[in-house]
C-alpha positions in Angstrom: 62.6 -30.5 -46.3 61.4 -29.3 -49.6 57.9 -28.6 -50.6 57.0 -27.6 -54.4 54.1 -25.6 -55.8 52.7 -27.6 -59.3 53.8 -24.2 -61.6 51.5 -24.8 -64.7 49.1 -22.4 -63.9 47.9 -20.4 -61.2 48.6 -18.5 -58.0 52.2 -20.4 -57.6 54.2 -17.4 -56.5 51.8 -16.4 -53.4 52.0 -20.4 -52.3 56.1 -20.1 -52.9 56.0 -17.3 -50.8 54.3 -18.7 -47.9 56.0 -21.7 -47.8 59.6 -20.0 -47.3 58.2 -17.6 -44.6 57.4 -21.1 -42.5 61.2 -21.6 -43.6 60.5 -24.6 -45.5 62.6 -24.8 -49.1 59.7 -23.8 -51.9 60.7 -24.9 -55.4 58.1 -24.3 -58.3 57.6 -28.1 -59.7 56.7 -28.1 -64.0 58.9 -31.2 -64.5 59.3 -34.7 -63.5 62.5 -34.1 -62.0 61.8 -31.4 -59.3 58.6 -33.3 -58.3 60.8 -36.5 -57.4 62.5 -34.1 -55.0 60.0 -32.6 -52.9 58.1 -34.2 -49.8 54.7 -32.0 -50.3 53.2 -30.5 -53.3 50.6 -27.5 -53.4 48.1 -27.4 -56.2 47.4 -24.2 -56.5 44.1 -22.1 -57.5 43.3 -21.7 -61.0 41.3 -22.7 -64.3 41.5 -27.0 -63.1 40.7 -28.0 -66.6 43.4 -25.9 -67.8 45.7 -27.5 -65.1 44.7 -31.1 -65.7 45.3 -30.9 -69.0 49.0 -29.3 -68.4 49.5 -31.8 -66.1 49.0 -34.3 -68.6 51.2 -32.6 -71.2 54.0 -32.2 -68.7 53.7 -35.8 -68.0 53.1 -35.0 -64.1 49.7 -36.5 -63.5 50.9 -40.4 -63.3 54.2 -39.4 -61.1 51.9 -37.6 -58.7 49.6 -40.4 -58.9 51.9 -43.0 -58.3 53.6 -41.6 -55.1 50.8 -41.0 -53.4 50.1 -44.5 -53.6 53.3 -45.5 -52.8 52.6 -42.8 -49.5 55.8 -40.9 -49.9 54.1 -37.3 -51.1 51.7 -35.1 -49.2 49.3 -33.0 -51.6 47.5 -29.7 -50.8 45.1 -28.6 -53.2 43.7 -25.3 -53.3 40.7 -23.9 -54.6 41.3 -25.9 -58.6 43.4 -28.0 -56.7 40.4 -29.6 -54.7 38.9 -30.0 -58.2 42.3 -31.9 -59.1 42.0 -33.7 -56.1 38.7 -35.1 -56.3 36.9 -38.4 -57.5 33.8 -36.9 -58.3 32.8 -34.0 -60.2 29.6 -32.5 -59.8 29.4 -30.9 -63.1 33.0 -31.3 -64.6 33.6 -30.9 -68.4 33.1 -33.5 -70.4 36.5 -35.9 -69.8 38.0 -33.1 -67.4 40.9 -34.3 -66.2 42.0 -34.9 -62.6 44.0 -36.6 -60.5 41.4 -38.5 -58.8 43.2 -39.1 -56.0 40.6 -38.3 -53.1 37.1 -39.6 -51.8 35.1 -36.6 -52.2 32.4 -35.3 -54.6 33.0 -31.7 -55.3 31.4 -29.1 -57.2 32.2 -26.6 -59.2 32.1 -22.7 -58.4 29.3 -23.4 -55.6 29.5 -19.8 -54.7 29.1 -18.1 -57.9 31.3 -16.0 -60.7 34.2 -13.8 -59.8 31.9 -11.0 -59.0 30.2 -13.6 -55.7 34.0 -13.9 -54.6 34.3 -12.7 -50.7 36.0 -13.7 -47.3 34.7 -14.7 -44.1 36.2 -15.5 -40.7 36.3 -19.7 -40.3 36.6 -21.9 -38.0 38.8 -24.9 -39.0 39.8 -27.3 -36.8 42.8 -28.1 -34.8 43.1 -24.0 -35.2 42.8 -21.9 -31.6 40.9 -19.0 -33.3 39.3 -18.5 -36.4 40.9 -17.9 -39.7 40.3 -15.2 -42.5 39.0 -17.3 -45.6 39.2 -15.7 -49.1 37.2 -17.3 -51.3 37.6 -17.4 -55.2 35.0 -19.1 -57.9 35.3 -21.7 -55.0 34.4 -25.4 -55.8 32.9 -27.0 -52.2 33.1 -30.6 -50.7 28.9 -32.1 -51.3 30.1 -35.9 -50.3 32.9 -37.1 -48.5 33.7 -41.1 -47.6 34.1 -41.8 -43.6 38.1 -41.8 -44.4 37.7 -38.1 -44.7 38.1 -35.8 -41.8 36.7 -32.5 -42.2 38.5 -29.1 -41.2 36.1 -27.0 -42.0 32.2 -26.2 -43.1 30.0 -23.9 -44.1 26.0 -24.0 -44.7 26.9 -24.9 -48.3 29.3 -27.9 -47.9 32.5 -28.7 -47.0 35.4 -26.4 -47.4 38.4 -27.7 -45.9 39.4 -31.8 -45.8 42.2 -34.2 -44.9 42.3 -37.6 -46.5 45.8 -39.4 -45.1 48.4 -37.5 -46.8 45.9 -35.2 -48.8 45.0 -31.7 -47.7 42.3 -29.3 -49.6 40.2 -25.8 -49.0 37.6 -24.3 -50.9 39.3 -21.3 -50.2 42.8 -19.4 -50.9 44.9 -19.4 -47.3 47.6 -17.8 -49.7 46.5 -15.1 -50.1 46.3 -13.4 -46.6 49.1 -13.1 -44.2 48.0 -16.2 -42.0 50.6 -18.7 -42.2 48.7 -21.7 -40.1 46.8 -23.7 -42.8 50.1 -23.9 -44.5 52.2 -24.8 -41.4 49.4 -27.5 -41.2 50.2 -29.0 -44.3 54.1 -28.9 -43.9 53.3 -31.0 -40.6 51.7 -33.5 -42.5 54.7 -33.5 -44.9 56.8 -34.3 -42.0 55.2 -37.2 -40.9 56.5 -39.1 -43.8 59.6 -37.8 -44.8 
């Protein structure tokens, strides 16, 4: 099975590296081509306007669109990738592009600036113990439809939610050494390859 990491922008390398120490083949995905061979993609933390509008340039956004509807590609966004992810925007730019591909409203850097970034220990569920959660100018989960299970929560909002084949978190499970949020998605990938 392979999984890619969207490599527009962003913490791709820290994503590629987790992926291949759950021994899962991790290719970098820019182009139409290497996204039609992957079972899973990561969208990975970052400036989401700046991605949406790569995404756009790189002619991704309506491939990726197009099989998740047709079921046949897991997503996991992280951090900007929740941002990508989402239907609603709190307090998007004006036209900010996204994929629009799950029912949740999200907002924006709910935590503050770079200088409010911090981790905590979090529960999320289906995990025995809790897990060390970095979080980053994090966006959070304010509204999420019934079809939405969530993983994870803080007082704020939601940080961590599954929609079918669509996985996100607030937070950045690359960058510590924990390996189970990402051998969480790759089990979802494997359900429908």
């Amino acid at each position: 099975m392979k999984i890619g990491v969207l490599s527009v922008q962003g913490a791709v390398s820290e994503h590629l590296r987790h992926l291949e120490r759950c021994n899962v083949e991790a290719v970098a995905v820019k182009h139409k081509e290497s996204l039609d061979s992957v079972s899973g993609l990561i969208l990975p933390g970052g400036e989401s306007t700046t991605i949406g509008k790569l995404i756009e340039v790189f002619s991704l956004a309506d491939s990726i669109r197009e099989r998740n509807r047709k079921g046949n590609l897991a997503i996991f966004g992280t951090c900007a990738g929740m941002v990508l992810l989402a239907k609603d925007i709190l307090d998007g730019a004006v036209n900010q592009p996204t994929l629009g591909l799950m029912d949740i409203k999200v907002k924006r850097n709910a935590f503050g600036r770079q200088r409010e970034s911090f981790e905590t220990d979090l529960q999320f569920n289906s995990l025995d113990t809790p897990l060390k959660a970095v979080f980053i100018r994090a966006p959070i989960i304010k509204e999420a439809a019934d079809s939405v299970e969530i993983l994870a929560d803080m007082p704020e909002g939601i940080v961590a939610a599954r929609q079918g084949n669509l996985l996100t978190t607030s937070f950045h499970p690359e960058l510590t050494d924990d390996l189970r949020v990402h051998e969480y998605f790759i089990r979802i990938c494997k359900n429908i390859s």
